[in-house]
C-alpha positions in Angstrom: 15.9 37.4 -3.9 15.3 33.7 -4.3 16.2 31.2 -2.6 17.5 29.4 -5.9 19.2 32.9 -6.6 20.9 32.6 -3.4 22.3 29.3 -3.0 25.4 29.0 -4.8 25.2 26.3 -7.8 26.5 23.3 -6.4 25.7 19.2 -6.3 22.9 18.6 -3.8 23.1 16.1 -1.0 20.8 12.9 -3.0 21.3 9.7 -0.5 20.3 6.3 -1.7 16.4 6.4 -2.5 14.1 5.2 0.6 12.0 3.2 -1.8 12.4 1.2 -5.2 8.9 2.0 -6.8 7.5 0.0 -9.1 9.2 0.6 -13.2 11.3 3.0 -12.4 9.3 5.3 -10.7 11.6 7.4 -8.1 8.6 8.4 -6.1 4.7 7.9 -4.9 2.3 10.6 -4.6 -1.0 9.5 -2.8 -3.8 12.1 -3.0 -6.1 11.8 0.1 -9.2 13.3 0.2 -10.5 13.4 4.6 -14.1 13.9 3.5 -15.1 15.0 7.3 -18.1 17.2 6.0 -20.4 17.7 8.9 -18.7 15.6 11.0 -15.8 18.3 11.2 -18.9 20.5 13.9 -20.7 17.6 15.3 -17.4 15.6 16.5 -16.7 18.8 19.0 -20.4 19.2 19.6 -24.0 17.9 18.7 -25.8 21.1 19.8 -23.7 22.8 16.4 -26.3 21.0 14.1 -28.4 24.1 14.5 -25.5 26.2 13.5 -26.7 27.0 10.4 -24.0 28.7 8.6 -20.9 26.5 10.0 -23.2 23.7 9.3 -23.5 24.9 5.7 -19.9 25.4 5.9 -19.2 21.9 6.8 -21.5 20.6 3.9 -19.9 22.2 1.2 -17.6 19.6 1.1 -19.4 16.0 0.5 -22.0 18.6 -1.7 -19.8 20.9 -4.2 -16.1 19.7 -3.4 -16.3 16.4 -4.1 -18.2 16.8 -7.1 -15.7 19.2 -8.5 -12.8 17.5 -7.2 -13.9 14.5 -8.9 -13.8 16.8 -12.0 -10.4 17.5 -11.5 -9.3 14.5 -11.3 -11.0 13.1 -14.3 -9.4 16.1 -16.1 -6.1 15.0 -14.9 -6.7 11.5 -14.9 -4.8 10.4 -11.8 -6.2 8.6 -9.1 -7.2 9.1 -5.5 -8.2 7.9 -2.3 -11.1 9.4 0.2 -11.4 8.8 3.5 -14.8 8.6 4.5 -16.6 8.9 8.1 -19.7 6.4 8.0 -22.1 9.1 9.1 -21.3 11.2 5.8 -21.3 7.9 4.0 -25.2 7.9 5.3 -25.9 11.3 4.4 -24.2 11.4 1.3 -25.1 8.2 -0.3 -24.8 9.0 -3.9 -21.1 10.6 -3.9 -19.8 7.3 -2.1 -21.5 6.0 -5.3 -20.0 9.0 -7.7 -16.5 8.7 -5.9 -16.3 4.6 -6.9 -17.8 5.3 -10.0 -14.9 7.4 -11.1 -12.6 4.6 -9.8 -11.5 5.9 -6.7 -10.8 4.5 -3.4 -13.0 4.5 0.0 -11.7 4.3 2.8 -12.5 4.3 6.6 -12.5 7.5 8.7 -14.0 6.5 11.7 -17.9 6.8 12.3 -18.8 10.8 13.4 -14.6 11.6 13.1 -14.3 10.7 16.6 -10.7 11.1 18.6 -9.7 7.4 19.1 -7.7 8.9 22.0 -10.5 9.1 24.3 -12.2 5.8 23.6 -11.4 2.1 24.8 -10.6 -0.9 22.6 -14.1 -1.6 23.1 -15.9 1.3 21.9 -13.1 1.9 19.1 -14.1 -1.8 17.6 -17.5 -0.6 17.4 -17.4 2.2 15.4 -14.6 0.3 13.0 -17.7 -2.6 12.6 -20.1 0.3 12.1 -18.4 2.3 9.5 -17.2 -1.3 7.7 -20.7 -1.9 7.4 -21.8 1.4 6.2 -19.0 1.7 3.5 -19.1 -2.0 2.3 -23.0 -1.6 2.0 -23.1 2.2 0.2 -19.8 1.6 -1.9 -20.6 -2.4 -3.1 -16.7 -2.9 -2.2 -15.3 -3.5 1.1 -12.7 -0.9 1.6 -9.4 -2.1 3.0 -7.5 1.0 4.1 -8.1 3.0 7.6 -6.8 7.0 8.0 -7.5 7.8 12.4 -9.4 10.8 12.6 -7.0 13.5 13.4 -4.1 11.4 12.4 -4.6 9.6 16.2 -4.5 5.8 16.9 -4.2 3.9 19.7 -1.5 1.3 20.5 -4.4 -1.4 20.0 -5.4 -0.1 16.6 -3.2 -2.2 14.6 -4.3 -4.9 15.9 -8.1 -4.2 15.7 -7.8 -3.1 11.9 -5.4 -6.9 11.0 -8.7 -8.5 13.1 -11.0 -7.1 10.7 -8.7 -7.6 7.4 -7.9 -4.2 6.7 -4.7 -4.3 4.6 -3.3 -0.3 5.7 -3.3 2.0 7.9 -2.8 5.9 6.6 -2.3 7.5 9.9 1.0 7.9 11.6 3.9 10.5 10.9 6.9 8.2 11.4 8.3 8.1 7.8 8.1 9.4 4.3 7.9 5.7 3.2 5.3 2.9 3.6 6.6 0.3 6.8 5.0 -2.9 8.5 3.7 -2.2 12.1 4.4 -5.2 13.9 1.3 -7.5 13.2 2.3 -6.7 9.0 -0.1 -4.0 9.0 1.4 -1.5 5.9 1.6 2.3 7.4 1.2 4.8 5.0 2.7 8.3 6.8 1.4 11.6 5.8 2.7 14.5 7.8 0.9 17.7 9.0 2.9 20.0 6.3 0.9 18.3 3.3 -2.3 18.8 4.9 -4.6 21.9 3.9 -6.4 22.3 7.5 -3.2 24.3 8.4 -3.0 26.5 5.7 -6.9 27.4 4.8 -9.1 26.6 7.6 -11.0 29.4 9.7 -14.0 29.8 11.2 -15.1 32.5 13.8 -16.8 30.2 16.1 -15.5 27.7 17.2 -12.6 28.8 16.3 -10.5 26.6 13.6 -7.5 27.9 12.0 -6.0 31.4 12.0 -5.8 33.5 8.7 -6.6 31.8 5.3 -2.9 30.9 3.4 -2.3 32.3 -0.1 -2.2 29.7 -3.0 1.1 31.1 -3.9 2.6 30.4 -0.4 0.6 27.2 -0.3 2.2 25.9 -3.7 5.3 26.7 -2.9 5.5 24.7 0.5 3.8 21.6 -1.0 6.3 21.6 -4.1 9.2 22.5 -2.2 8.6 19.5 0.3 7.4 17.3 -2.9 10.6 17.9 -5.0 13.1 16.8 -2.1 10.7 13.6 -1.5 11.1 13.2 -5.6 14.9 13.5 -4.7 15.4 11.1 -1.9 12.8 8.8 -3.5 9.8 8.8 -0.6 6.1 8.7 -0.9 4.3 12.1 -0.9 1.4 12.0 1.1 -0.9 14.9 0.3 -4.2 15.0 2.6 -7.1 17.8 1.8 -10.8 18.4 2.9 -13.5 19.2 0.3 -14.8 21.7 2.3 -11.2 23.6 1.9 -9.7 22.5 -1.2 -12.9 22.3 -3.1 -12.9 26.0 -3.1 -12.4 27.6 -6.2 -8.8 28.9 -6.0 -7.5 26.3 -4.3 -8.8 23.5 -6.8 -6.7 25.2 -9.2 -3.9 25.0 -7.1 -4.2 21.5 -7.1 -3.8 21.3 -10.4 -1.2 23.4 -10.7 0.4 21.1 -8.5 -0.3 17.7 -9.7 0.6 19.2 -13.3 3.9 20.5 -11.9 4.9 17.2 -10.2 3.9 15.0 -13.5 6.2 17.2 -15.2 9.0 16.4 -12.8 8.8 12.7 -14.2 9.1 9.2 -12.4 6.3 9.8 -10.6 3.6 6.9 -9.5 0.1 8.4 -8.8 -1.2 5.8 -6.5 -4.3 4.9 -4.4 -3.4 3.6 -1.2 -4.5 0.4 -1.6 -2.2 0.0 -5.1 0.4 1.6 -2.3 -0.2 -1.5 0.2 -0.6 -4.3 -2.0 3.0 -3.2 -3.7 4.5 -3.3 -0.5 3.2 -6.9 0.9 4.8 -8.1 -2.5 7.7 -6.5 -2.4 9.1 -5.8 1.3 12.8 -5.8 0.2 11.6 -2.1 -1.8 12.2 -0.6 1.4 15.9 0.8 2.2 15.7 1.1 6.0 18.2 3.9 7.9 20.9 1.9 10.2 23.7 4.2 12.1 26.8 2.7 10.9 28.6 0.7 13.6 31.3 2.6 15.7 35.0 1.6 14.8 36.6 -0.6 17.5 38.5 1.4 19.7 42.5 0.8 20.2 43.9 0.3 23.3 
């Protein structure tokens, strides 16, 4: 039985909607594409560059994913934004070029997909000036959104990205809307539900992931998660790797999806920095969540 068959017919639960978007629209959907390629081995280890096959693994992504998924979306024609570490940018010079040429956003991932966690303000700074250069050089545009690798930052990151003009951060998991951080850095939250790593990732060794997710399964939790979001008007965050969703099956599924939701209606496609730029113009678009006041007590 379904779960539709099972639930008796009756009005849903729709509060007020988190977020006027703009002309009408009752929700965003950002498509983010963590383009980690290599950097996905040599972040946990340098001595895996000789690793040929989880090397090749790793590659797939910047060399056949991004290409097709650039296909995709062209077929669609929606937009998207890819997160970039500056070492791929170096290796993969001409699908920085391919990915602005299509009209698509770049944006930082740190420099080798490093875990911020472990680093000082210092040494974070660094690799933020390195991959600024590396991406403002090979992309001809200087990008102005920032997703942590592994979703991480430290309580100093705002700051560091408002320093170096950076206009959003796409890390943290503290809303289904776009807020300020206190220095008026725009936060985009994603969540780990709408990310492919849990659903498709494995390798043998090291050992990522578990057992590879059906597409069916996989559909049906991203477009179960996306329709409530459509209902209480938030932004749907959706983050995949080329080297996962660039396979075959699953680029279909993304197509499926993005189909599925434009059929839905009232729905912006936007790259994050359309996202953040919205925002700064528009704070009051934000309904914020207040506990209603306790009555005053008698007596």
């Amino acid at each position: 039985m379904r779960l539709s068959e099972a639930i008796p017919s009756l009005a849903r639960y729709l509060p007020p909607p988190r977020f006027q978007w703009p002309d009408g629209q009752r929700c965003a959907v950002m498509l983010c594409f963590d383009v980690d390629g290599e950097t996905t081995a040599l972040a946990e280890n340098l001595a895996l560059a000789n690793r040929r096959t989880l090397m090749s693994q790793c590659s797939y992504g910047p060399r056949i994913g991004v290409p097709r998924l650039l296909g995709l979306l062209k077929h669609l024609d929606v937009p998207a934004t890819f997160f970039v570490p500056g070492y791929i940018a170096e290796q993969h010079p001409q699908m920085v070029k391919a990915i602005v040429a299509a009209g698509h956003e770049i944006g930082l991932h740190g420099y080798l997909h490093e875990k911020l966690a472990y680093l000082n303000e210092t040494q974070e700074e660094e690799i933020l000036l390195r991959s600024l250069e590396i991406i403002t050089r090979l992309a001809g545009t200087r990008p102005v959104g920032f997703r942590a690798p592994w979703f991480e930052i430290n309580p100093w990151t705002p700051a560091l990205l408002t320093k170096h003009d950076l206009a959003y951060c796409a890390s943290e998991m503290g809303d289904d809307v776009p807020y300020f951080h206190s220095n008026g850095l725009v936060e985009i939250p994603g969540q780990w539900l709408l990310e492919d790593w849990e659903q498709f990732a494995f390798n043998a060794d090291p050992a990522w992931g578990v057992i590879p997710e059906n597409c069916e399964k996989v559909f049906d939790l991203w477009w179960r998660e996306f329709s409530a979001m459509h209902d209480y008007g938030c932004c749907c965050v959706l983050t995949l790797h080329p080297w996962l969703s660039g396979r075959p099956s699953r680029v279909q599924l993304l197509e499926d999806l993005v189909n599925a939701m434009r059929a839905k209606g009232k729905v912006w496609f936007a790259r994050g920095h359309e996202i953040a730029d919205y925002f700064h113009k528009h704070p009051s678009a934000r309904r914020e969540l207040v506990f209603a006041q306790p009555a005053n007590q008698i007596g």
